[in-house]
Backbone as a chain_set.jsonl record, in Angstrom:
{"seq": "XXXXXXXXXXXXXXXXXXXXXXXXXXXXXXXXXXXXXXXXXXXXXXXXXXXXXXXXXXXXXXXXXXXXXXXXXXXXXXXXXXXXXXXXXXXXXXXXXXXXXXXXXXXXXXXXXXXXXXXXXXXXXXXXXXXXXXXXXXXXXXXXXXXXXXXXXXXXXXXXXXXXXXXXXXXXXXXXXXXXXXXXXXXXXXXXXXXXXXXX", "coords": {"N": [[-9.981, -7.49, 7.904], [-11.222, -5.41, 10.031], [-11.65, -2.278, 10.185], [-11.483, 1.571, 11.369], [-9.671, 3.074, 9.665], [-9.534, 1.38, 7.168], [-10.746, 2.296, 5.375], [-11.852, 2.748, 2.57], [-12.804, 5.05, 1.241], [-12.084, 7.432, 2.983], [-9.088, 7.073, 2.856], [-8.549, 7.632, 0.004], [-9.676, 9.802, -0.13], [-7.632, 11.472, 1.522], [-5.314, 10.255, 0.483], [-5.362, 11.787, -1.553], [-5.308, 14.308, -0.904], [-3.121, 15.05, 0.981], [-0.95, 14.104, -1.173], [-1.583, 15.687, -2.525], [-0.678, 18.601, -1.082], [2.148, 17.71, -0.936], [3.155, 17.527, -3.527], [2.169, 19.729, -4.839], [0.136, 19.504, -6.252], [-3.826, 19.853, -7.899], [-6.254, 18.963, -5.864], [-8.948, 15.912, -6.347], [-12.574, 16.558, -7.181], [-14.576, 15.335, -6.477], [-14.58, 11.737, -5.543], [-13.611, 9.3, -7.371], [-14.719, 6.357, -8.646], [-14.683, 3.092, -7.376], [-12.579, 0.248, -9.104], [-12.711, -2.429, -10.786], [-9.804, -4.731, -11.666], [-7.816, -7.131, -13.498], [-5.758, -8.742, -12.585], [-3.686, -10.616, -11.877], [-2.826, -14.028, -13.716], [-5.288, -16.688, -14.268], [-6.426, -18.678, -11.866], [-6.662, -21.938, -11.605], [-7.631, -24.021, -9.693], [-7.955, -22.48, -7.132], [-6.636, -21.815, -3.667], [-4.898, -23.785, -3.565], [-1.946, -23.501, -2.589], [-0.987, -22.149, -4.833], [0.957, -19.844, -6.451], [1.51, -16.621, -7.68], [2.669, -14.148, -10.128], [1.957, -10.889, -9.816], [2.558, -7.467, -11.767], [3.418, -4.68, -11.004], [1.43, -1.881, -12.955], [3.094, -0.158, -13.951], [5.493, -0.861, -14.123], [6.687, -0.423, -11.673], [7.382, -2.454, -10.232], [7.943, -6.093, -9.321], [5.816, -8.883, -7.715], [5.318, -11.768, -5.938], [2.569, -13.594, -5.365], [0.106, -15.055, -3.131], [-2.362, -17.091, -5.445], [-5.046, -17.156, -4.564], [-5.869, -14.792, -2.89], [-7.72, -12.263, -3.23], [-7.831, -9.628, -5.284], [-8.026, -6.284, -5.808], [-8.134, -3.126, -7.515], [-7.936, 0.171, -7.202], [-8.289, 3.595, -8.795], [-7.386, 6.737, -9.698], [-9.703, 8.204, -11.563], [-10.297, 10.96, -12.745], [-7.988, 12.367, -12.321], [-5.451, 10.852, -13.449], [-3.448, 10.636, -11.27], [-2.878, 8.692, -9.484], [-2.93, 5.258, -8.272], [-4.187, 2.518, -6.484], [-2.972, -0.464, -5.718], [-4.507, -3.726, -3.899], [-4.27, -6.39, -2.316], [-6.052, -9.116, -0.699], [-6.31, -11.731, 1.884], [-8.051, -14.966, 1.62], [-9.132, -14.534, 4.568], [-9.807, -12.219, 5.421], [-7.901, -11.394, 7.368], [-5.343, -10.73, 6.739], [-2.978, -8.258, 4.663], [-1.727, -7.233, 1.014], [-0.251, -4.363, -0.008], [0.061, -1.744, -2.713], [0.641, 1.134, -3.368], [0.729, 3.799, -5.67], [1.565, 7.284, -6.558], [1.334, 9.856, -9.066], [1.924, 12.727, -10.172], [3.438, 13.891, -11.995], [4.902, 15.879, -11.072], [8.689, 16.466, -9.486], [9.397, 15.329, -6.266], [10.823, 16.563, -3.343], [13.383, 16.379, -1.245], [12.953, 17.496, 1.803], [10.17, 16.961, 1.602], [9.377, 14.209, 0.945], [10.133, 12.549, 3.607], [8.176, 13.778, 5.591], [5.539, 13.405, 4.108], [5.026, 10.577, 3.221], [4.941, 10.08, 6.089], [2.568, 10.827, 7.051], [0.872, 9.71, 5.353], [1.028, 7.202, 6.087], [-0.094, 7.262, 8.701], [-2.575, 8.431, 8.061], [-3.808, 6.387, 6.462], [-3.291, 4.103, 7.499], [-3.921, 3.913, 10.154], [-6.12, 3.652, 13.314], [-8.213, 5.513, 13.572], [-7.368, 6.905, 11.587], [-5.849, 8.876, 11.685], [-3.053, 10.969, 12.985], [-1.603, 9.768, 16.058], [-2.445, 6.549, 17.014], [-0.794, 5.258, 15.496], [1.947, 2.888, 15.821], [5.67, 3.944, 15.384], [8.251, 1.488, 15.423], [10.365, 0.787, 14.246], [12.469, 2.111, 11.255], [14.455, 2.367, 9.033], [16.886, 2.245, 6.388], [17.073, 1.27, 2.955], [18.627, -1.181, 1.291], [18.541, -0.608, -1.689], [17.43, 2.079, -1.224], [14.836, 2.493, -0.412], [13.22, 2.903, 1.821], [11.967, 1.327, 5.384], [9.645, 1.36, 7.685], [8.186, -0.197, 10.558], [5.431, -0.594, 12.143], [3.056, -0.619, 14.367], [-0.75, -0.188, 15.083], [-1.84, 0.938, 17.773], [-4.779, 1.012, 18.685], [-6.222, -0.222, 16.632], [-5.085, -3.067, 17.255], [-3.633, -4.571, 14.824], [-0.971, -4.659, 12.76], [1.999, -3.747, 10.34], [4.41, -3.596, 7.827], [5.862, -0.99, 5.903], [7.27, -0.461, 2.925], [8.749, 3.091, 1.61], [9.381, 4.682, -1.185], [10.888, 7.025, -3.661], [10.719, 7.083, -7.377], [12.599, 8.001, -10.634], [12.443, 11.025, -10.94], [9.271, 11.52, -10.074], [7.357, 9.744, -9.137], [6.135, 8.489, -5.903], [6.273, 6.1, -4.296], [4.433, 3.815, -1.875], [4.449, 0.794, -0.422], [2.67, -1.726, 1.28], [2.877, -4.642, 3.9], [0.67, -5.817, 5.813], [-1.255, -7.375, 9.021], [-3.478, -8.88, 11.605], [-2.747, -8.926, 14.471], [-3.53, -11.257, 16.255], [-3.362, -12.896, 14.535], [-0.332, -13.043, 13.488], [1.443, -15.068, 13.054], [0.43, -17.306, 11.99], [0.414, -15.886, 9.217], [3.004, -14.762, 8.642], [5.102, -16.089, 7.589], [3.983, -15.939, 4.786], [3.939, -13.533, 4.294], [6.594, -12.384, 4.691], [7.624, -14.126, 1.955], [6.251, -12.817, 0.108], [7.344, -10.028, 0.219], [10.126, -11.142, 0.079], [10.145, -11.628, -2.21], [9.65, -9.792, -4.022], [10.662, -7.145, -6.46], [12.435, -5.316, -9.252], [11.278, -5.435, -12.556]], "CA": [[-9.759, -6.555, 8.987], [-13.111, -4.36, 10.331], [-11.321, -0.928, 11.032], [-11.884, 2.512, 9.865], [-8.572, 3.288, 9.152], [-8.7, 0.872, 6.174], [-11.979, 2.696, 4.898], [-11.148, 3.255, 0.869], [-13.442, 6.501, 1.045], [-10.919, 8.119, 3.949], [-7.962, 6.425, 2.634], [-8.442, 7.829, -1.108], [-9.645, 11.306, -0.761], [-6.459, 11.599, 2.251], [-4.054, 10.336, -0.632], [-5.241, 12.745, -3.216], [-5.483, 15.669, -0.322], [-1.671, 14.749, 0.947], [0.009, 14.231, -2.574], [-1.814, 17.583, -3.632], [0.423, 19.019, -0.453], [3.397, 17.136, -1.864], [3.314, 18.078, -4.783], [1.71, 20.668, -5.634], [-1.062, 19.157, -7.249], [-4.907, 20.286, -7.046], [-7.212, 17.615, -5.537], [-9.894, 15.973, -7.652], [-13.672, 17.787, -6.225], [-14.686, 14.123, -6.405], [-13.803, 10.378, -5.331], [-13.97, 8.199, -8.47], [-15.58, 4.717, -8.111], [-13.359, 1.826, -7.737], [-12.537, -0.51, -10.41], [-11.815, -4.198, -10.358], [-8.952, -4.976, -12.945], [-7.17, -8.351, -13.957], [-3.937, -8.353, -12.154], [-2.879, -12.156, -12.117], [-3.33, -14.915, -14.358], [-6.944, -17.41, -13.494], [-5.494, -20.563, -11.556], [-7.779, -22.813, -11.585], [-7.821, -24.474, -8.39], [-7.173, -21.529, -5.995], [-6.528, -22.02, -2.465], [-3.986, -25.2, -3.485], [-1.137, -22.849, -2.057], [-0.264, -21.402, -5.444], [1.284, -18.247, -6.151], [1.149, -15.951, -9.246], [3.293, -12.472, -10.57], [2.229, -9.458, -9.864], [3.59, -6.477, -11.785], [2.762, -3.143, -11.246], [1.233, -1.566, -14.454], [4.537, 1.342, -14.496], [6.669, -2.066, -13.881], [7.683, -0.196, -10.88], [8.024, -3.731, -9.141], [7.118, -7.358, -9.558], [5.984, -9.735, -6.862], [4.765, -12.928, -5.809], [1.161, -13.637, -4.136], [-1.238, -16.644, -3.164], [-3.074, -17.381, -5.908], [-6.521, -17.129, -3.823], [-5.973, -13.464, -2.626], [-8.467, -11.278, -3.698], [-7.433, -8.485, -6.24], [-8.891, -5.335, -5.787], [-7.638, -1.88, -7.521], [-8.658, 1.711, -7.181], [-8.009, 5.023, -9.405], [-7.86, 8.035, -10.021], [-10.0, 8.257, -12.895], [-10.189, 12.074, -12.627], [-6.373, 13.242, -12.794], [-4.976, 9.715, -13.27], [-2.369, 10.295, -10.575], [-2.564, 7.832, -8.783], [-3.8, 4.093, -8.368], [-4.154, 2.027, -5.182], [-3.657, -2.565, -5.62], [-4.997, -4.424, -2.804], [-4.166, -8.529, -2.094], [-6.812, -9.152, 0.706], [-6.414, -12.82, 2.362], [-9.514, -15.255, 2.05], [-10.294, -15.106, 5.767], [-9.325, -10.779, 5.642], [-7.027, -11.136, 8.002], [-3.415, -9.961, 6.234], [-3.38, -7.845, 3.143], [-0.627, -6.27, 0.738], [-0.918, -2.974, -0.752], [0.858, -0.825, -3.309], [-0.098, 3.275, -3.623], [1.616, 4.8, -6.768], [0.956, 8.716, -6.615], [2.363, 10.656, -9.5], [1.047, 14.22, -10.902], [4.34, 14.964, -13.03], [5.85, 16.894, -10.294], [9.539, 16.427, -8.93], [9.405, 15.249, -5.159], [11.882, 17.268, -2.899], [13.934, 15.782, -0.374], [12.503, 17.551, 2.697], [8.912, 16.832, 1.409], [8.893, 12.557, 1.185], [9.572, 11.907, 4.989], [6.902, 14.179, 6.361], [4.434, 12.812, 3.164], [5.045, 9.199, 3.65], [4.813, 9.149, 7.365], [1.652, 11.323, 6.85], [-0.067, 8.76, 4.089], [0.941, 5.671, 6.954], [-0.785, 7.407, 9.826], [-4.065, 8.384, 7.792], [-4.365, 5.133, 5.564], [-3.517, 2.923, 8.32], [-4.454, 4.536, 11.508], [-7.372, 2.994, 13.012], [-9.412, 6.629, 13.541], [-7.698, 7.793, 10.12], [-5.296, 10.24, 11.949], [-1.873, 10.641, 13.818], [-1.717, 9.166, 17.125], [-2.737, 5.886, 16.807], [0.316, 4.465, 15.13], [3.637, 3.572, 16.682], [6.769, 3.271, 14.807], [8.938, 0.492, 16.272], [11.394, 0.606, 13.355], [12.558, 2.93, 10.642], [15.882, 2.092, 8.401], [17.065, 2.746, 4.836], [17.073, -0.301, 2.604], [19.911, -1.304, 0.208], [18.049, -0.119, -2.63], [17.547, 3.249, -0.99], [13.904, 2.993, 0.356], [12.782, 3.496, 3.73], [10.938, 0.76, 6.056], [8.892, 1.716, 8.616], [7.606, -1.277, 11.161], [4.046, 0.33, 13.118], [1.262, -1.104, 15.102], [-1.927, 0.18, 15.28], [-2.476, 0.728, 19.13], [-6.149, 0.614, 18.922], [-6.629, -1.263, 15.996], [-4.879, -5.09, 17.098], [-3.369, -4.877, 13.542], [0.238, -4.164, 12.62], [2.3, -3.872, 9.145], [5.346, -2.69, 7.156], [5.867, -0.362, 4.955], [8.613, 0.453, 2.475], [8.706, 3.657, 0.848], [10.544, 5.26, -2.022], [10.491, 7.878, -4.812], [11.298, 6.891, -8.406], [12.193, 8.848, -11.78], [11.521, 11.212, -9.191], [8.284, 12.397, -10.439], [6.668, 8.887, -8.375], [6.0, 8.27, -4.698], [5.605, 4.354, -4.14], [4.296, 2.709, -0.724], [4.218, -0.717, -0.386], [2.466, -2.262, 2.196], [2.059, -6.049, 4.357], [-0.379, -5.838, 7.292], [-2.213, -8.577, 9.164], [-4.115, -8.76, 12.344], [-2.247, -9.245, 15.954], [-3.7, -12.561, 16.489], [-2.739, -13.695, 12.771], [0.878, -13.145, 12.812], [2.197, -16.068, 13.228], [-0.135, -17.949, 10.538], [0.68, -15.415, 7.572], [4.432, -14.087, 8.855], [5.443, -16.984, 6.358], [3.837, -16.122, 3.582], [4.272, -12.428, 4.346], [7.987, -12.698, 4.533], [8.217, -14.783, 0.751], [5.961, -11.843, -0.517], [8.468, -9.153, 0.568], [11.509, -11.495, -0.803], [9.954, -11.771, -4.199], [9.91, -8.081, -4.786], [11.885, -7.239, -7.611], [12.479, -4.237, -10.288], [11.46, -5.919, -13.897]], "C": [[-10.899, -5.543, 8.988], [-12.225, -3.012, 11.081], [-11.604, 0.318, 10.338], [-10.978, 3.06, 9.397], [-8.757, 2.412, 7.593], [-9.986, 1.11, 5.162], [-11.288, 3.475, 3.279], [-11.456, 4.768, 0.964], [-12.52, 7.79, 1.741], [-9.842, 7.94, 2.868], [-7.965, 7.422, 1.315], [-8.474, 9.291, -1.181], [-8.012, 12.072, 0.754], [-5.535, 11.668, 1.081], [-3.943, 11.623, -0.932], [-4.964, 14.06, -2.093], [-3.857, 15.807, -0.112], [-0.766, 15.038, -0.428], [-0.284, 15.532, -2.958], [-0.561, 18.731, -2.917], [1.782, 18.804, -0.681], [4.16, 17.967, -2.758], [2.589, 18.873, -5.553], [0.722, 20.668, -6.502], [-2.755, 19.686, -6.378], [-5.66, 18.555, -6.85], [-8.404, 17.842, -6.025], [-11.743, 16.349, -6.278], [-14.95, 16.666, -5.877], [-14.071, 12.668, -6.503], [-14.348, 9.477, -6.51], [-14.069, 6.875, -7.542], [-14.208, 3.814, -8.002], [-13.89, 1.003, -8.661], [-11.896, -1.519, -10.311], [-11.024, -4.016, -11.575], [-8.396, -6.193, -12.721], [-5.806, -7.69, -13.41], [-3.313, -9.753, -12.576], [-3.669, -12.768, -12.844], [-4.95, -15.706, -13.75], [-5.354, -18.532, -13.139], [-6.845, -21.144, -11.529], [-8.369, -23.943, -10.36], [-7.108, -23.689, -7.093], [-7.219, -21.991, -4.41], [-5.907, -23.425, -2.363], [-2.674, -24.886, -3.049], [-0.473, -22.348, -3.474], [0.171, -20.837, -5.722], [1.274, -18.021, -7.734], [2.251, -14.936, -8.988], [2.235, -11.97, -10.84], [2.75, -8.72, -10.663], [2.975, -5.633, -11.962], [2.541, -2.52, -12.825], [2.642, -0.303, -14.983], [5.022, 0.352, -14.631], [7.747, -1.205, -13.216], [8.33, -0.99, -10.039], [7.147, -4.723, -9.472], [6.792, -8.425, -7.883], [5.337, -11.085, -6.765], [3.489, -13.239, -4.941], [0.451, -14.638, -4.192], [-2.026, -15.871, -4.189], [-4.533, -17.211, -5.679], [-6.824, -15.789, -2.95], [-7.086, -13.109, -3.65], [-7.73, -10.035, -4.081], [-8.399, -6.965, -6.077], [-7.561, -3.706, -6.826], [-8.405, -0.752, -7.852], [-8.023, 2.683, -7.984], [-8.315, 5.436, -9.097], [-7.983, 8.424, -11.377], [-10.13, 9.734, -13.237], [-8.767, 12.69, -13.248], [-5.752, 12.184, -13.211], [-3.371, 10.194, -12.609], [-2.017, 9.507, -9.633], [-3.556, 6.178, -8.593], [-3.446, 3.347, -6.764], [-3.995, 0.155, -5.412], [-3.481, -2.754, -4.178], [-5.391, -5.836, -2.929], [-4.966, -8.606, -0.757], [-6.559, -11.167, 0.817], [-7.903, -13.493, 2.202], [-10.586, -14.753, 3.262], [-10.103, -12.956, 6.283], [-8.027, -10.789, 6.97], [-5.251, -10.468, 8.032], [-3.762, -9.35, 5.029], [-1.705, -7.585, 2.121], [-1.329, -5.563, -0.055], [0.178, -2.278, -1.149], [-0.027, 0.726, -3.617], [0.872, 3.947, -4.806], [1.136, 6.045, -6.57], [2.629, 9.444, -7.644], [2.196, 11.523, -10.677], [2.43, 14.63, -11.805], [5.642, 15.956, -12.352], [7.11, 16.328, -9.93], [9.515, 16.284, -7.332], [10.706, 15.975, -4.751], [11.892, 16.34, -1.586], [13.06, 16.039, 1.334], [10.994, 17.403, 2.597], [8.645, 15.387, 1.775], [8.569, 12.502, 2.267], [8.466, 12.25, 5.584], [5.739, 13.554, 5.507], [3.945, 11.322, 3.824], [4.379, 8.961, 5.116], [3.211, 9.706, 7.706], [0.499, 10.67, 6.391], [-0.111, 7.533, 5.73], [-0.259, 6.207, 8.199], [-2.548, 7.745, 9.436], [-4.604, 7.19, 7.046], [-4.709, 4.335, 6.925], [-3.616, 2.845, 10.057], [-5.758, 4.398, 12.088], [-8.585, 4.263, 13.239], [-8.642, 7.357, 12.581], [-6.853, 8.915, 10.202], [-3.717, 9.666, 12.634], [-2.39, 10.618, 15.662], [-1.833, 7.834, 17.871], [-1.175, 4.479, 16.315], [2.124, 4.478, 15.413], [4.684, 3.088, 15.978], [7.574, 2.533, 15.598], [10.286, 0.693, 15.1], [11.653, 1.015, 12.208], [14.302, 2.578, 10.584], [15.637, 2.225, 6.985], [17.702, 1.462, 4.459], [18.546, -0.074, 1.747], [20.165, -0.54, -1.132], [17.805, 1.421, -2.721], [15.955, 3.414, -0.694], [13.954, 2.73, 1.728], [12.039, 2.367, 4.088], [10.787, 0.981, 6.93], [7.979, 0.645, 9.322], [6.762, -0.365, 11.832], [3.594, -1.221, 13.495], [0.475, -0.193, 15.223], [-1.966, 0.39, 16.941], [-4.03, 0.402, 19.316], [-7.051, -0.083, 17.843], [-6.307, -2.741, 15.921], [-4.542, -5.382, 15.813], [-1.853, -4.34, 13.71], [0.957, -4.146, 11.225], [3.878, -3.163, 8.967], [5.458, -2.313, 6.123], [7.191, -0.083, 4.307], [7.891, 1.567, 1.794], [9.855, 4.324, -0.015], [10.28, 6.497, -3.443], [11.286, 7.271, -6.202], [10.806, 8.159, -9.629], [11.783, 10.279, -11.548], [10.188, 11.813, -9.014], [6.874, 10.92, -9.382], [6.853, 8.52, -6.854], [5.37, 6.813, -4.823], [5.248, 3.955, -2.606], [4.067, 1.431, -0.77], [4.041, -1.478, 1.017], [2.38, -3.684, 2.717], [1.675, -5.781, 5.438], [-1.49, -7.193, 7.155], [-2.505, -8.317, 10.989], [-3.636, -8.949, 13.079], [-2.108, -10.631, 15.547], [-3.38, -13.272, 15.449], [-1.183, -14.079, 12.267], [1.702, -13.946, 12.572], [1.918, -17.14, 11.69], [0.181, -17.061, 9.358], [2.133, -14.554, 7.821], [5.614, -14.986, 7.373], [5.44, -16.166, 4.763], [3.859, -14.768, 2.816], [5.881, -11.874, 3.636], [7.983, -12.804, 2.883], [7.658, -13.558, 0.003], [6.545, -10.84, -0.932], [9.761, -10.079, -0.118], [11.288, -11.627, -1.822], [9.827, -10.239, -4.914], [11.004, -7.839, -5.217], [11.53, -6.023, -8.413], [12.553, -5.237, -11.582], [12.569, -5.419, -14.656]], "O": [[-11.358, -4.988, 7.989], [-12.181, -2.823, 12.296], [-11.89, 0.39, 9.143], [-11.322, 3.776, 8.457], [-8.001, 2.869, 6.736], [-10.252, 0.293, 4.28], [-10.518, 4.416, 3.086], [-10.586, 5.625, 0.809], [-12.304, 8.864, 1.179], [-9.805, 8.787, 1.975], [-7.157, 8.315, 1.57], [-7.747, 9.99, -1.886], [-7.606, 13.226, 0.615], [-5.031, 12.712, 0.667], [-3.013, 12.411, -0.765], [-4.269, 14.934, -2.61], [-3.242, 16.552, -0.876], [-0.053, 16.023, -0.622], [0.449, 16.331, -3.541], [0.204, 19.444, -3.567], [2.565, 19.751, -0.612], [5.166, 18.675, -2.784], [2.4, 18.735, -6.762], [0.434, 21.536, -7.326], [-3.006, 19.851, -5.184], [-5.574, 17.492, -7.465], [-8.994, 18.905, -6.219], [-11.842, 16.338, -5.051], [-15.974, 16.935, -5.249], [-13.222, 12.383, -7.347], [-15.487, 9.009, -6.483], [-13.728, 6.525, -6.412], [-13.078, 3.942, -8.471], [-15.058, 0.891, -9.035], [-10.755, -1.645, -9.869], [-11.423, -3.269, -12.468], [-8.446, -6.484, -11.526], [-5.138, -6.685, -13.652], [-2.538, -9.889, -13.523], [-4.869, -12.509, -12.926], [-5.594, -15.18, -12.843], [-4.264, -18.888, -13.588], [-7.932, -20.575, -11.42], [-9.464, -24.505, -10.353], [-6.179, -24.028, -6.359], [-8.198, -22.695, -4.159], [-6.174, -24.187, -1.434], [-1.955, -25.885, -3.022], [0.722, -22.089, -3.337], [0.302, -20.508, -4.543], [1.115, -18.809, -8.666], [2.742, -14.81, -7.866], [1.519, -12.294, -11.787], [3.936, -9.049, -10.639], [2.088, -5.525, -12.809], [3.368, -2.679, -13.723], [2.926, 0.167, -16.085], [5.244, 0.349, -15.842], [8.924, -1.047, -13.543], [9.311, -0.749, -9.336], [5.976, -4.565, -9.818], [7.706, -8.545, -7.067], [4.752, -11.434, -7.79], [3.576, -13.059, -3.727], [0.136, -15.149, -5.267], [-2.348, -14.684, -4.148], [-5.246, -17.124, -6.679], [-7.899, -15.688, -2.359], [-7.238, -13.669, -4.736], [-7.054, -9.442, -3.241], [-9.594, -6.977, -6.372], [-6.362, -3.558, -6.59], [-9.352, -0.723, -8.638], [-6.81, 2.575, -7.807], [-9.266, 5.355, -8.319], [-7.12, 8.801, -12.169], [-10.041, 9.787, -14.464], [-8.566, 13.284, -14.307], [-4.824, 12.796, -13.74], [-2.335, 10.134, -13.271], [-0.965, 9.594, -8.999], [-4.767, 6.133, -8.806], [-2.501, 3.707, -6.062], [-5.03, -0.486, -5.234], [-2.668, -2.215, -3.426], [-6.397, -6.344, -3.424], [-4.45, -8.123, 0.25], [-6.662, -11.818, -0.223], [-8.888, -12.837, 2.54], [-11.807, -14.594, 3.293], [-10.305, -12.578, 7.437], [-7.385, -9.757, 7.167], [-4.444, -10.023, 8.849], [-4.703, -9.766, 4.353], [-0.635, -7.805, 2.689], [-2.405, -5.744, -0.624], [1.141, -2.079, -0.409], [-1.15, 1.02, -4.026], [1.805, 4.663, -4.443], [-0.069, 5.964, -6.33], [3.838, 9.553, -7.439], [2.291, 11.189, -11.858], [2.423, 15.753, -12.309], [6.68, 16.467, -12.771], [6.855, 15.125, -9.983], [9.65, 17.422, -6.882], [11.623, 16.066, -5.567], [10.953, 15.77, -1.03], [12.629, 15.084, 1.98], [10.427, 17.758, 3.631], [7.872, 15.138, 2.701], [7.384, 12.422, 2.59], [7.723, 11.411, 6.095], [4.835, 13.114, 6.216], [3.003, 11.013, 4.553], [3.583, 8.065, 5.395], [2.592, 9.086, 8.572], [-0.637, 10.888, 6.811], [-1.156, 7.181, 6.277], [-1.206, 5.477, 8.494], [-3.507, 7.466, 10.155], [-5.821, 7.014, 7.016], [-5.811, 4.01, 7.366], [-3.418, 1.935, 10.861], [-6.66, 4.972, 11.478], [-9.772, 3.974, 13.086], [-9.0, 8.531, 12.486], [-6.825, 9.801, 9.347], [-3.317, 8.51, 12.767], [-3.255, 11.268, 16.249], [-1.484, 7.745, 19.048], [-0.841, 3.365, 16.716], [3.034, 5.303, 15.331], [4.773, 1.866, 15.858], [7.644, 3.007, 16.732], [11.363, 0.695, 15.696], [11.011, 0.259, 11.478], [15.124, 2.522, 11.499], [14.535, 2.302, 6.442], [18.478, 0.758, 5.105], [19.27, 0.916, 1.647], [21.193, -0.058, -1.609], [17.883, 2.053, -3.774], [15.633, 4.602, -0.716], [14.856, 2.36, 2.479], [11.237, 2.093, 3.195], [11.831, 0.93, 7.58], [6.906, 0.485, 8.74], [7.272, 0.708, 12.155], [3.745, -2.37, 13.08], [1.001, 0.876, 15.533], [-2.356, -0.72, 17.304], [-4.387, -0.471, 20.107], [-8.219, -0.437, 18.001], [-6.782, -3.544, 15.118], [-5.03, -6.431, 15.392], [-1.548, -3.662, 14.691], [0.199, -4.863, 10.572], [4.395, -2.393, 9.776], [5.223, -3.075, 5.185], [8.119, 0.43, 4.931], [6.741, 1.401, 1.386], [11.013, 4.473, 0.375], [9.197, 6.498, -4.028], [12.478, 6.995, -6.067], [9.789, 8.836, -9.776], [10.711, 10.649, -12.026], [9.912, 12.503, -8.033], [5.729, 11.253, -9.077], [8.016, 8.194, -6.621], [4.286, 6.489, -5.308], [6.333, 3.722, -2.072], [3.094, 1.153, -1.47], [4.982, -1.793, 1.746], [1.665, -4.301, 1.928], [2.557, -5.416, 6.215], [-2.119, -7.748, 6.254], [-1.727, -7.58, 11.595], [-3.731, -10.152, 12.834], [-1.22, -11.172, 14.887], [-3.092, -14.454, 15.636], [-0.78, -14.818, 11.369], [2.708, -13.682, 11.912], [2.668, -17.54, 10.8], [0.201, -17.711, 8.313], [2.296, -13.604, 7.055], [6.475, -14.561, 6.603], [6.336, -15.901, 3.962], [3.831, -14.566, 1.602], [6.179, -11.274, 2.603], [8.286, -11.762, 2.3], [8.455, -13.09, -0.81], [6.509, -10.508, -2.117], [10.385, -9.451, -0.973], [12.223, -11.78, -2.609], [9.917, -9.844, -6.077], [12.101, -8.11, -4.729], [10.367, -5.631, -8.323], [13.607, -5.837, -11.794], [12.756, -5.812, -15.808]]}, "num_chains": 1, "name": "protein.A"}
């Protein structure tokens, strides 16, 4: 996906500026580098439709992902409050994404919704701001997070998000987004992604 909404450099120093509002934390006076890390096992013949586990390094959640995704994750090597994983598709067209943010502090009730819907409209907003993104659908899960269905209006992309607070000192997002014209080819494999999420 070619947008600037999904620009790490925006996206990262937004987090840290947001969560600092959150929670009360100061923001770092620089953007640490990104950092590849080992998330899934090697397969050895990727792109044979395999899938692998996932698990978040807190083991705030486990999931399931093609094998032939691209791994990417980002810190915050500065305060370590927060880390960013990113499953990008061979052809970029769909991704998933998890955001942990968590300085120590206690989240408050009237703080999440405005945070959350705050983080969705600057991460995944295709100029980086509110306006851009339209909620279609907003419900409270079983488990007790939140999903939020958007489109992009001017980015031809769309996604959902759950969010939730744990322990309550953590703010989790969890994202699947894929391109308009794509949805049909990765709604599949989207879907099994989202049903394999699990608490270890």
């Amino acid at each position: 996906m070619n947008t600037s909404g999904f620009k790490y450099s925006l996206g990262l120093l937004t987090l840290l500026a947001m969560a600092g509002l959150a929670c009360g934390s100061p923001t770092p006076t620089a953007e640490p580098a990104p950092t590849a890390a080992p998330a899934v096992p090697a397969v050895e013949e990727p792109g044979t439709g395999e899938w692998v586990t996932f698990t978040d390094e807190e083991d705030y959640f486990a999931i399931e992902v093609p094998a032939d995704w691209e791994y990417l994750q980002t810190v915050d090597d500065e305060n370590s409050n927060w880390y960013w994983d990113v499953f990008t598709a061979p052809d970029g067209h769909a991704r998933i994404e998890s955001i942990v943010y968590d300085d120590g502090s206690a989240w408050t009730s009237g703080d999440t919704d405005p945070t959350f819907r705050s983080w969705l409209h600057q991460f995944y907003g295709s100029a980086g701001q509110e306006g851009d993104i339209l909620i279609s659908e907003y419900s409270t899960q079983k488990d007790g997070s939140e999903r939020l269905t958007w489109e992009s209006m001017g980015g031809k992309y769309s996604g959902i998000t759950y969010v939730e607070v744990r322990k309550p000192t953590a703010g989790l997002m969890f994202t699947i987004l894929w391109d308009n014209a794509y949805e049909n080819e990765y709604a599949d494999v989207l879907n099994q992604v989202v049903e394999s999420y699990r608490v270890p």
